[in-house]
Each structure stands twice: as structure tokens, then as C-alpha cells.
MARLOZA-397982 format. One line per 10 residues: number of its first residue (from 1); their letters; for each residue x, y, z of C-alpha. Coordinates in nm, 3 decimals, padded with zeros to 5 digits, always signed. Example, Ala and Ser with C-alpha at 12.3 -4.5 7.8 and 13.67 -1.06 7.14 Angstrom:
1 = as = +01.230,-00.450,+00.780 | +01.367,-00.106,+00.714
END
This chain:
1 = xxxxxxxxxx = -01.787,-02.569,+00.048 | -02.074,-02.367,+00.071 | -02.468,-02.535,+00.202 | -02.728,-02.395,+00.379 | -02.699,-02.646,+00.636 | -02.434,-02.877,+00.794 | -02.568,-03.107,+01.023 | -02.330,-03.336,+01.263 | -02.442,-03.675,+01.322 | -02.665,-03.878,+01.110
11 = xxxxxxxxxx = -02.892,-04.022,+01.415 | -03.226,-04.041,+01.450 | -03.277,-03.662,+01.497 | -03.036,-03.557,+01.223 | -03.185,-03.802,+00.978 | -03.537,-03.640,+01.087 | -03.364,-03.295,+01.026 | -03.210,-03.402,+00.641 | -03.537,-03.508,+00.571 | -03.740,-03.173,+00.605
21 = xxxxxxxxxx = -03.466,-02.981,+00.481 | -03.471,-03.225,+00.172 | -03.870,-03.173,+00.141 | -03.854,-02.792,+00.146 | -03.566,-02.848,-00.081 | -03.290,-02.648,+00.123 | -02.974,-02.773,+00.062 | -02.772,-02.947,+00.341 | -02.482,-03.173,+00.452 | -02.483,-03.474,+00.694
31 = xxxxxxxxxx = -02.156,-03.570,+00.794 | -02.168,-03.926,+01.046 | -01.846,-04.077,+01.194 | -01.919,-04.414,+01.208 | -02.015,-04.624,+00.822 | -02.329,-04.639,+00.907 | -02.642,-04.421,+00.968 | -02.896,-04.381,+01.234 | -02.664,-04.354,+01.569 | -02.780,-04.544,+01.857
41 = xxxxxxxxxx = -03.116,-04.668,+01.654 | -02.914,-04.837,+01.408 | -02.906,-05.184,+01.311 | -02.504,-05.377,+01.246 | -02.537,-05.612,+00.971 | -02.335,-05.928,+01.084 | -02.322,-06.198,+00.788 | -02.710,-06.270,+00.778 | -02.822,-06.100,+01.134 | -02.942,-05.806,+01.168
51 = xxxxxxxxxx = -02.883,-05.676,+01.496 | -02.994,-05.352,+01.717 | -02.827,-05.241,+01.984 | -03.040,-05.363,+02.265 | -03.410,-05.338,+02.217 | -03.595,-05.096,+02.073 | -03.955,-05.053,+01.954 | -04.164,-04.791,+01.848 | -04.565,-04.740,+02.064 | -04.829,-04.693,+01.823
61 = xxxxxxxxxx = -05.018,-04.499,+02.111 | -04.914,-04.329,+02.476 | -04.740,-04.595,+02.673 | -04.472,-04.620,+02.907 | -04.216,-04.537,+02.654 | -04.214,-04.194,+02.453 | -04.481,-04.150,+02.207 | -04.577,-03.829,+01.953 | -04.823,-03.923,+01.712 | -04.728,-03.728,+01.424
71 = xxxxxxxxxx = -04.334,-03.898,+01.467 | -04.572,-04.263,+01.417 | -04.756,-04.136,+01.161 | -04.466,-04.046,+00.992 | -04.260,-04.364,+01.001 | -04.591,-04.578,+00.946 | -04.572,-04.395,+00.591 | -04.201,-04.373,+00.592 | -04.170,-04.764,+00.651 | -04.547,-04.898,+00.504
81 = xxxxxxxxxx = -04.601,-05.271,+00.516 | -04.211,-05.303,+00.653 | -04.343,-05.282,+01.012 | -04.482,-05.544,+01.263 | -04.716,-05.494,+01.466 | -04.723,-05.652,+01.832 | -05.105,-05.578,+01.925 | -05.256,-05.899,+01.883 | -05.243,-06.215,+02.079 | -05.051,-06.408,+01.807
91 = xxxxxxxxxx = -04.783,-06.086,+01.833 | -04.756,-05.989,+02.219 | -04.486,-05.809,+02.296 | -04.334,-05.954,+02.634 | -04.056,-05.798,+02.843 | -03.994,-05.964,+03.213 | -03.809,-05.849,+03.514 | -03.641,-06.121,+03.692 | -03.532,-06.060,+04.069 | -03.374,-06.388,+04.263
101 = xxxxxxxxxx = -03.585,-06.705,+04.177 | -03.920,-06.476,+04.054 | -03.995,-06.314,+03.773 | -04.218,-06.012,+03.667 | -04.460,-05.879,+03.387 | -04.247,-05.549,+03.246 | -04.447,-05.288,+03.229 | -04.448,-05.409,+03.564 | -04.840,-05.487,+03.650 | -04.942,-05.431,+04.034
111 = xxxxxxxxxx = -05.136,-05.748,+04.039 | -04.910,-05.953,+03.885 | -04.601,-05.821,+04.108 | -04.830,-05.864,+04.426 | -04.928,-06.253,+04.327 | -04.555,-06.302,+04.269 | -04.373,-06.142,+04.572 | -04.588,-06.344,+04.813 | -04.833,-06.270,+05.122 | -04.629,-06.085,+05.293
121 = xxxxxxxxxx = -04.426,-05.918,+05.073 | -04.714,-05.816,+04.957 | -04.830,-05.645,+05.235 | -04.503,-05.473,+05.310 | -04.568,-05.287,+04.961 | -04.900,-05.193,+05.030 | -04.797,-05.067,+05.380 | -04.476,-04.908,+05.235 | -04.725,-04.741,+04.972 | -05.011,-04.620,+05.185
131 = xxxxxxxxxx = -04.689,-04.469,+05.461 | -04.535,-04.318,+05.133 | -04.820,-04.155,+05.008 | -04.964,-03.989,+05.394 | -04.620,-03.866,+05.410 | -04.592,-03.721,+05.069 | -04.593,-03.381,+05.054 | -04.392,-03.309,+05.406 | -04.045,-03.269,+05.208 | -03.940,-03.152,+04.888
141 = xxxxxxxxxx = -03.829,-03.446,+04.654 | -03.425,-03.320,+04.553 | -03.321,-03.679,+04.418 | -03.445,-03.973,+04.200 | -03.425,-04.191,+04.545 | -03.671,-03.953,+04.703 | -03.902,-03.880,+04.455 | -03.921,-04.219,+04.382 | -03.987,-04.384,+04.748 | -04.202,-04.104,+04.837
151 = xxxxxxxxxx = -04.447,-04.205,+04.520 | -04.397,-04.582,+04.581 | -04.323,-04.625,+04.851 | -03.954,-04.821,+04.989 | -04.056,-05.190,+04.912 | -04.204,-05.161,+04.561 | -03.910,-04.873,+04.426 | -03.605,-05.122,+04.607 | -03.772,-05.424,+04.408 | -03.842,-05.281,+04.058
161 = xxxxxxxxxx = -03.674,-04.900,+04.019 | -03.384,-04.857,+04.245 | -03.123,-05.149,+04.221 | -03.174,-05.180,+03.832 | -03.082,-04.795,+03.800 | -02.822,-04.818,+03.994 | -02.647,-05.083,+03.829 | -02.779,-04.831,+03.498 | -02.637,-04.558,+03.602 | -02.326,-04.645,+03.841
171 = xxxxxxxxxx = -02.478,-04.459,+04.102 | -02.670,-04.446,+04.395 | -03.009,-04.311,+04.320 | -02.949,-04.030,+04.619 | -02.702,-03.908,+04.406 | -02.903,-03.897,+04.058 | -03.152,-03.582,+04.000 | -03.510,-03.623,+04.053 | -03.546,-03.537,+03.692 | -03.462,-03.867,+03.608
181 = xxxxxxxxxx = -03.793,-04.021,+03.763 | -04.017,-03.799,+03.530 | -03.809,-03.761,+03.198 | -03.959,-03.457,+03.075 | -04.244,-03.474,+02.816 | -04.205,-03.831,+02.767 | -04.425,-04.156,+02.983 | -04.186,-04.322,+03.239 | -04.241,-04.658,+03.430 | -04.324,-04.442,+03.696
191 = xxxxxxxxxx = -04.589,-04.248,+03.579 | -04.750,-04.616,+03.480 | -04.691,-04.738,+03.839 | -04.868,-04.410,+03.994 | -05.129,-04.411,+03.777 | -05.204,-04.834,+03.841 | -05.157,-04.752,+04.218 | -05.432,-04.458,+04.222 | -05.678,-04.606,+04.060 | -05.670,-05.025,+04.093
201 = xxxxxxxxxx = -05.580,-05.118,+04.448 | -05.986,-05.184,+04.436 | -05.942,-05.345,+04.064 | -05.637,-05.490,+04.016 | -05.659,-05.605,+03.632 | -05.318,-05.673,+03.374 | -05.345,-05.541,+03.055 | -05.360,-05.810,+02.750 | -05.099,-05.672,+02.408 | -04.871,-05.388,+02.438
211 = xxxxxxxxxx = -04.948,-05.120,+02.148 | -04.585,-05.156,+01.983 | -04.422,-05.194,+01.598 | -04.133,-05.279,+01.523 | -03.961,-05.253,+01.145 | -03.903,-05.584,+00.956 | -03.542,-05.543,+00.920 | -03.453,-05.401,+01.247 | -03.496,-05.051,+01.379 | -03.205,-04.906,+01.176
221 = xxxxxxxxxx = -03.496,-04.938,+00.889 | -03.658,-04.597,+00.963 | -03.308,-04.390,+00.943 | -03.151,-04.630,+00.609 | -03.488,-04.570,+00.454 | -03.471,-04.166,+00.493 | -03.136,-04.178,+00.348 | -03.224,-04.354,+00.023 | -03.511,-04.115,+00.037 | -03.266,-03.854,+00.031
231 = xxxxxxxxxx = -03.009,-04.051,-00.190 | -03.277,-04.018,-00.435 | -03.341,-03.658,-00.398 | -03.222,-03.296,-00.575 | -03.081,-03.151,-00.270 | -02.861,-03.259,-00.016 | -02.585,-03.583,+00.106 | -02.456,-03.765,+00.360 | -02.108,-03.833,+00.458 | -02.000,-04.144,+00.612
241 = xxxxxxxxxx = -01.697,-04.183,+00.786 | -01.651,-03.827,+00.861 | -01.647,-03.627,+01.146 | -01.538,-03.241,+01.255 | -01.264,-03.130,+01.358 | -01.291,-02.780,+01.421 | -01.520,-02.526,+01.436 | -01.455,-02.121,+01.366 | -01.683,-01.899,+01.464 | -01.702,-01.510,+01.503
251 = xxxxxxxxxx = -01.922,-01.224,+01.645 | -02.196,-01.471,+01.740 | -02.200,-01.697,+01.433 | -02.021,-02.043,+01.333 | -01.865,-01.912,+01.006 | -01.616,-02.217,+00.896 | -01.637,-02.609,+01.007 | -01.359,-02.837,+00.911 | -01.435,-03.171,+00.855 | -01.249,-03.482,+00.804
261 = xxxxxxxxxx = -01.395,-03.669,+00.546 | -01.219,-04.041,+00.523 | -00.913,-03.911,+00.615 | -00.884,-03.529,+00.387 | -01.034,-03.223,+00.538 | -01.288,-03.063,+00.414 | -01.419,-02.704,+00.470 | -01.753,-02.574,+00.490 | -01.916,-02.234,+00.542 | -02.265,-02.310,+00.656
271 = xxxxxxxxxx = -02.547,-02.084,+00.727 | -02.682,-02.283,+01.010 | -02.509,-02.617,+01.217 | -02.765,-02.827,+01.366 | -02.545,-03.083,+01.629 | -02.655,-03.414,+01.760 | -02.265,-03.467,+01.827 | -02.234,-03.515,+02.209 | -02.179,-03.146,+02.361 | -01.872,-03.230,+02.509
281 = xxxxxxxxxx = -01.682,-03.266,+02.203 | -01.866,-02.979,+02.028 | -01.748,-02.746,+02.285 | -01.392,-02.863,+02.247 | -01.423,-02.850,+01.881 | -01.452,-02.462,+01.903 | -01.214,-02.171,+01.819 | -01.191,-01.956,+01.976 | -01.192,-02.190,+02.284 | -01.511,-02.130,+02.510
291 = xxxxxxxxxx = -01.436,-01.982,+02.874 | -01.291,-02.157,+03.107 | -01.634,-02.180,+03.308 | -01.787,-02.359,+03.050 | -01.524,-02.594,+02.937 | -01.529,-02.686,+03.338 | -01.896,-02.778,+03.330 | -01.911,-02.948,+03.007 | -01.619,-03.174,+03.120 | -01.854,-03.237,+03.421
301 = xxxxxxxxxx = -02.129,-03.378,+03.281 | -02.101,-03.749,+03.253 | -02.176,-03.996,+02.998 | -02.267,-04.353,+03.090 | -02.139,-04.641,+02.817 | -02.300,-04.977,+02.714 | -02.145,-05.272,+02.618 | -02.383,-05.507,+02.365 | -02.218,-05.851,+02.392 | -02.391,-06.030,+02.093
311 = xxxxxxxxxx = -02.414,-06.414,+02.094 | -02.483,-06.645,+01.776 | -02.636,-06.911,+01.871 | -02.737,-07.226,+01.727 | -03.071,-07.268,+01.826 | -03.423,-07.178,+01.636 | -03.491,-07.007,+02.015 | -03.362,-06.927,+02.323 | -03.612,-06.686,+02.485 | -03.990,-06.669,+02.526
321 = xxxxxxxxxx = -03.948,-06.308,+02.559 | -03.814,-06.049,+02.370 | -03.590,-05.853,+02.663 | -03.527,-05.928,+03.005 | -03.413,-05.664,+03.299 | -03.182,-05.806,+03.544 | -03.173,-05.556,+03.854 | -02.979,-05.841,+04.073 | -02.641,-05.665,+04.120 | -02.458,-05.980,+04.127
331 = xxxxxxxxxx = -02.543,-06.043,+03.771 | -02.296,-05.881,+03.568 | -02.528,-05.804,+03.270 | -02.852,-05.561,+03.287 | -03.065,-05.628,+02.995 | -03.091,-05.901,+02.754 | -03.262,-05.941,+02.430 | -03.308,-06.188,+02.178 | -03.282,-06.048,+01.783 | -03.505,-06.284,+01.653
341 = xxxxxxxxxx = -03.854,-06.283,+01.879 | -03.845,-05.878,+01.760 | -03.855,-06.005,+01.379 | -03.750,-06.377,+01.220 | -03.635,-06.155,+00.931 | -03.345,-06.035,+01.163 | -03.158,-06.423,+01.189 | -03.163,-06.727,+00.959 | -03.416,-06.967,+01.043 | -03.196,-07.194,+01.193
351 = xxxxxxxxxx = -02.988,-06.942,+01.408 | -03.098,-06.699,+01.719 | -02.883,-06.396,+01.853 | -02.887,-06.291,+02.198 | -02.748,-05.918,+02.281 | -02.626,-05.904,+02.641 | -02.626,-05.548,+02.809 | -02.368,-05.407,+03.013 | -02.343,-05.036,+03.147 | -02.003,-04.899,+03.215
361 = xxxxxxxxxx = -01.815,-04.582,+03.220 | -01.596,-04.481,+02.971 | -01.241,-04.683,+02.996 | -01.325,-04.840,+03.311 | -01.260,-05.235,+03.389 | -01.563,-05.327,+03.211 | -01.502,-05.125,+02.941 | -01.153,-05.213,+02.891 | -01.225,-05.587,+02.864 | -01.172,-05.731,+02.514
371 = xxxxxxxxxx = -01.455,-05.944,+02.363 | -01.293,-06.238,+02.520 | -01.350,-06.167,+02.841 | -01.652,-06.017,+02.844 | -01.837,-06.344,+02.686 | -01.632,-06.541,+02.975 | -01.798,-06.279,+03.248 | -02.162,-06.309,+03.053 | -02.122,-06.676,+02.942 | -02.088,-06.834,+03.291
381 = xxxxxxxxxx = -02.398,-06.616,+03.449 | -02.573,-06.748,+03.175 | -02.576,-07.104,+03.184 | -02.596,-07.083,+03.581 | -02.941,-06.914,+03.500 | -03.033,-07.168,+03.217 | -03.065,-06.945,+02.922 | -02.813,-07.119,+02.680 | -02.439,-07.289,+02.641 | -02.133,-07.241,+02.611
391 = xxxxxxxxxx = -02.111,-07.495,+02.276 | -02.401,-07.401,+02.138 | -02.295,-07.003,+02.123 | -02.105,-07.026,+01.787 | -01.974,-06.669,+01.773 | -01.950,-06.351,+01.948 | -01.868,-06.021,+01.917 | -01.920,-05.701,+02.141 | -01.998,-05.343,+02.035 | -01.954,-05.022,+02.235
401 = xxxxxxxxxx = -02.093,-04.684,+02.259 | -01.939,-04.468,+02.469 | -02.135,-04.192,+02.472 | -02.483,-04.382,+02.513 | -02.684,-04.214,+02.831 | -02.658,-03.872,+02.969 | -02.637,-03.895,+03.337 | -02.834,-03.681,+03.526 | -02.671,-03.669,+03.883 | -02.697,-03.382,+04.135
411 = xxxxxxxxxx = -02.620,-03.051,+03.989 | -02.621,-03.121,+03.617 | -02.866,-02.862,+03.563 | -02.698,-02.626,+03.650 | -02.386,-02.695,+03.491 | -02.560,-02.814,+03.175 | -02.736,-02.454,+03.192 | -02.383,-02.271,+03.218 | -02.322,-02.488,+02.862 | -02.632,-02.407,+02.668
421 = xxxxxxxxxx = -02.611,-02.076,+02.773 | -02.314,-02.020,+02.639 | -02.409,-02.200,+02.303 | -02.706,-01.945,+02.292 | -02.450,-01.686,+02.154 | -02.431,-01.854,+01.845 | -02.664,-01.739,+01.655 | -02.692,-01.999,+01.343 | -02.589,-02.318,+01.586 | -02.906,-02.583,+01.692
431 = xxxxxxxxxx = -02.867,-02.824,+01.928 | -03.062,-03.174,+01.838 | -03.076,-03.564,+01.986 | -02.997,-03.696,+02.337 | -02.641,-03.678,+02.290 | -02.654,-03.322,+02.133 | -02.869,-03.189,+02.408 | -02.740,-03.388,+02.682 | -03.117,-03.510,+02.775 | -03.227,-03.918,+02.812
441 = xxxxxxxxxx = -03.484,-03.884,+02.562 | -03.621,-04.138,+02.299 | -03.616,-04.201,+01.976 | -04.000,-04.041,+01.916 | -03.839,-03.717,+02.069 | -03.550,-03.714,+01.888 | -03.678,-03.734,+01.568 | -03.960,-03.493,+01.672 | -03.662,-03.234,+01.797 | -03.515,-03.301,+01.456
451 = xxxxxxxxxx = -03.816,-03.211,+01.236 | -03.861,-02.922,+01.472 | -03.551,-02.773,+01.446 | -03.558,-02.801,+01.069 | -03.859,-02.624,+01.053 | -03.744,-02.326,+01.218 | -03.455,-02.298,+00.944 | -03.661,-02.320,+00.727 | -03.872,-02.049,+00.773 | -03.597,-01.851,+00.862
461 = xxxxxxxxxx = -03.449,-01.945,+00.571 | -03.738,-01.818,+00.362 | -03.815,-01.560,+00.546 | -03.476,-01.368,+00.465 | -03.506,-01.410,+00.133 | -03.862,-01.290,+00.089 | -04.075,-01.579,+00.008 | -04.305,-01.785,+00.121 | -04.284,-02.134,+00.277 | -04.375,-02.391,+00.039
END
């Protein structure tokens, strides 16, 4: 089967991808494992809920999440009056932090963390701050534990940053890069904190409304509306349920893909692959079979899971906010949301869901719980913190990704490097999305990395035949 384009995965940067292809009308081929499109952005219809996997929104200006203005712009058009907007006081967007008995604006706001920790905590994290900051520049920052006490300071980064991504990431943040703290081209919490700690220990003020949308019918909207959009057009398709299998390629250049498509294998001759397939599995996927150099680092590079426990519950409510952080390790979840305070046209009117967070690796205990035992673990935590019961959860189900956040410990880079490197040599092969490029990146990014990459075939593309871009 010959196509201009295959493209593996049907996330949000492989949607993004389909899309400009399908506007410059250069045929192309999306082939997605799972029934669904849209990856980890998509939304799992269950009876009448809607449900994302854990929270996600979408800034309508630079925040502390990822932002690109022409990716908002895009899906503001893409989506039109399907999007809600959380900017006014009737809409506020709330997330909270809750450590022990107290619990915390998220963004997390320096006055309102300093009226909550007490006097004298307080002072400990103004101390720990002004000590941090004199000392600052005496060593070089090698880890995210560094980097991040050095900015904060040891109080303020053990309270909010350091035992929530350590229970994130399964390790301790000595032994996670420093690249982690800044996440590259995107806003990070602690780029927020820095900034609120330069400039307002003389006016300490909260913000009032977080600039954030969020689509009607859950954020698997954006990616199920680009594929009617392409459904609809004269070029291109996606496959569901299909996945590949093995990839040929020769003197520099993927020549043949096979692909299983529900079950029969399909092949296809591409002139370009763009992958948002987790590396790891593309590099395993290829014949001849890399060296042994870089099959050894890809195999290094680790992949952190997440568990969404989802609870039906009979209640209108549950939570006043939309998503909670737990950073306590002896909670066993990390992040909870409630389905219905993102939009009421996610749940029955009558009916909440609650999606409890857990963070694993791959096949460990956690992981190898069934759903059973996993509401047992979550369900008892719960109603000793008061969020809801036992008989009034009236189903439950968990979902799993196991390839969900690229970790970035000591030394990735470098083995990470020894992988792209390698992937270089293929001439007509583009590496898109988190999972694709092994980077913690957002769903603005993605999309953005998508479109990009899209563009570049497609001036390729038209510049080998002669023409001119349309």
C-alpha cells in the first residue's frame, strides 16, 4: 500500500500531523492501537460519562502549564462554542494541594502557603529561601533535588515539589535530572514560584481566575473532532485497532512497514513515517536490528505508568475542586479529580465520577493489582479523609497506561542522545509526541511538534516535485 505518509499513533501530535497533511491535501495513513483516538488526551466513554484520564485543560494565555498561542487559536476554531471557559468568578478553576491536616491554593500562591503553614513555618521558608538564594550560584545544579532547593530553598521545595515527585516519579529527586525542574520551552510550577518569590515578598497578592478552557465533552473533543474533520475529507484515514509490527528499512530510508490491522497484516511503502509510538518499541520494531549500543540505551530509558481508578458515584457532588495533589506518601493515590466540576456535560445530573491517580512502574505490585484491589487500597484512604463512601460508589473500573511519563533520571541524556542519533540516519523517519520523543511535554507542544513536523513534509514534499506550497 502505497501513501505519502504513515503516521504511528493517533495522539494529540499525530492527529495535529493528519490534519496539515489533510489541508495541503497530501495523502497519509494513521494507524492507532487502541479503538479510540487521541492517546493520553482522550476521553473513555463509560455508559453516559465521559471521562479523561486525569485532568487536563487547555491555558488560554502563558501560565504554569504549556501554552503556544497559535495551538489555542487553533482548537478555539477547531472546537467553537464546544469549549468552557474558566476565567470568570462564576467558572474558577480550583486545584488544591493537601499536606497533613492543611491544604493549599495550586498554583501554589506564596501568601496563601505562608498564612497556612503557620508563624513559624513560615519563617523557616523565608529563612530557607533567603540561605538558598545567597548560596546560589556556589555549585552547579546536576539534579532536580538541587536545582530545586537551591531556587527555593529546603522548606518550601520538601512541602510542595519534592515528596509529590517522588511519589510521581518512584524516585528520589537526587536521582532525577535537573531538566525536569525547567521542562524545556514550556512554564513549570517552578518558574511561577521564582518569579512570585522575586518580586512579592514586599506584595504578597493571590491571583483571582485561572486563564483555562476546557471542551464540553471532555478533552478527547479536540482529537475526535480532527478526525471527523478528516473523515470528511479527500485525502487520507485512520486505522483503529492497528499497530506495527515491523519496520524495513535500507541505505538510510524506512522503505516497508508492516502493520497489523485488526488482526491481518498490512504492508505499506511510505515516503515519510512520522512516530509518536514510544521509542522503545520503534527501535525494536526495526530490521535490520539497530546496534547493540543503541538497543542498550533505549532499553534504559524508563517509562513511569498511571493507574486512573474511576469511581461512579451517586452523588450530584463530591468535590469543591476540580483536582487535588496528594504529596503525603502514606496516601496511596497522587492526584484526584472529579469528571463533573470540569463540565456537567461529562456525568448525568444525578451522578459524579471521581478518577483516582496512581503512578507505578510497569508490572510492579501496583500495577499488577486487579480493579478489585485497587478500589479496596483507594476506597479506605478515602473515606478516612472524608471525600465519599464505600455504598455510595456504585461502580468502578480502572484504566492503565503504561507508557504514560518519560522519566528523566541521571544520565538519560545521554543515552536518549545515543537513540536519536541513531534514528537521524533515517532519512524519511520523524519523531513526534512525548512518548515518540521521549520528552514530558504537554499537550500544546505536542500538537505544536505535530503541525511542525507536517509542515516540513510538506514542503519537502512539494519541493521535489517542483511546485509550490499551496
Amino acid at each position: 500500500m502505497d501513501n505519502n505518509v504513515l503516521i504511528l499513533g493517533a495522539g494529540p501530535a499525530g492527529m495535529s500531523a493528519a490534519l496539515r497533511l489533510l489541508n495541503n491535501n497530501v495523502n497519509f495513513s494513521v494507524v492507532e492501537k487502541e479503538n479510540i483516538v487521541g492517546g493520553l488526551a482522550k476521553t473513555i466513554d463509560f455508559g453516559p460519562f465521559s471521562l479523561d484520564i486525569g485532568p487536563h485543560i487547555l491555558c488560554t494565555k502563558p501560565y504554569v502549564y504549556d501554552y503556544n498561542e497559535k495551538i489555542y487559536h487553533f482548537i478555539r476554531e477547531l472546537l467553537g462554542k464546544q469549549l468552557i471557559f474558566y476565567e470568570t468568578s462564576n467558572r474558577k478553576y480550583l486545584e488544591t494541594v493537601r499536606v497533613g491536616g492543611d491544604e493549599f491554593d495550586y498554583p501554589i500562591q506564596i501568601k496563601n502557603a505562608l498564612q497556612n503553614v503557620g508563624f513559624i513555618h513560615a519563617l523557616h521558608m523565608v529563612y530557607d529561601y533567603m540561605e538558598a538564594k545567597s548560596a546560589r550560584n556556589l555549585k552547579e545544579d546536576t539534579s532536580f533535588e538541587q536545582i530545586i532547593t537551591t531556587q527555593l530553598g529546603q522548606s518550601l521545595a520538601d512541602l510542595f515539589i519534592l515528596k509529590y515527585s517522588e511519589k510521581t516519579w518512584g524516585l528520589k529527586c537526587s536521582a532525577l535530572s535537573s531538566d525536569l525542574a525547567w521542562r524545556v520551552g514550556e512554564f513549570s510550577i517552578l518558574s511561577v514560584l521564582i518569579e512570585q518569590l522575586s518580586n512579592s515578598w514586599k506584595n504578597l497578592r493571590s491571583t483571582s481566575g485561572h486563564p483555562v478552557c476546557y471542551p464540553k465533552q471532555g478533552i478527547g473533543l479536540i482529537c475526535e473532532q480532527i478526525r471527523a474533520n478528516i473523515e470528511k475529507g479527500k485525502v487520507g484515514e485512520i486505522k483503529t485497532e492497528s499497530y506495527p509490527v515491523r519496520i524495513l528499512h535500507d541505505n538510510g530510508q524506512i522503505c516497508e512497514v508492516a502493520v497489523c490491522e485488526q488482526g491481518i497484516i498490512q504492508s505499506y511503502r511510505p515516503e515519510y513515517v512520522l512516530s509518536s509510538i514510544p521509542i522503545g518499541q520503534l527501535i525494536q520494531l526495526l530490521d535490520p536490528r539497530p546496534p547493540d549500543e543503541v538497543i542498550h540505551s533505549v532499553l534504559s530509558l524508563k517509562y513511569r505508568s498511571h493507574l486512573c481508578l474511576y469511581l461512579i458515584v451517586n452523588k450530584d457532588r463530591v468535590l469543591r475542586e476540580h483536582c487535588i495533589y496528594y504529596p503525603d506518601p502514606e496516601i496511596p493515590f497522587a492526584r484526584m479529580m472529579e469528571q463533573k466540576n470540569y463540565s456537567r456535560d461529562t456525568c448525568p445530573d444525578d451522578m459524579t465520577a471521581l478518577a483516582i491517580e496512581f503512578f507505578c512502574w510497569y508490572e510492579d505490585d501496583l500495577w499488577n493489582n486487579d480493579d478489585s484491589e485497587l478500589f479496596r487500597i483507594a476506597i479506605s484512604k478515602l473515606e478516612e479523609l472524608g471525600i465519599v463512601k464505600e455504598d455510595e460508589v456504585v461502580d468502578y473500573f480502572v484504566h492503565r497506561e503504561r507508557f504514560a511519563y518519560p522519566v528523566y533520571d541521571l544520565g538519560y541524556a545521554d543515552r536518549l542522545r545515543t537513540v536519536t542519533t541513531y534514528l537521524e540516519g533515517l532519512n524519511n523517519l520523524k519523531l513526534i509526541g512525548r512518548s515518540g520523543t521521549f520528552t514530558y511535554m504537554g499537550q500544546y507542544r505536542a500538537m505544536e511538534a505535530g503541525s511542525n513536523a507536517a509542515d516540513k513534509i510538506v514542503g519537502e514534499i512539494f519541493k521535489e516535485s517542483g511546485g509550490d506550497l499551496p
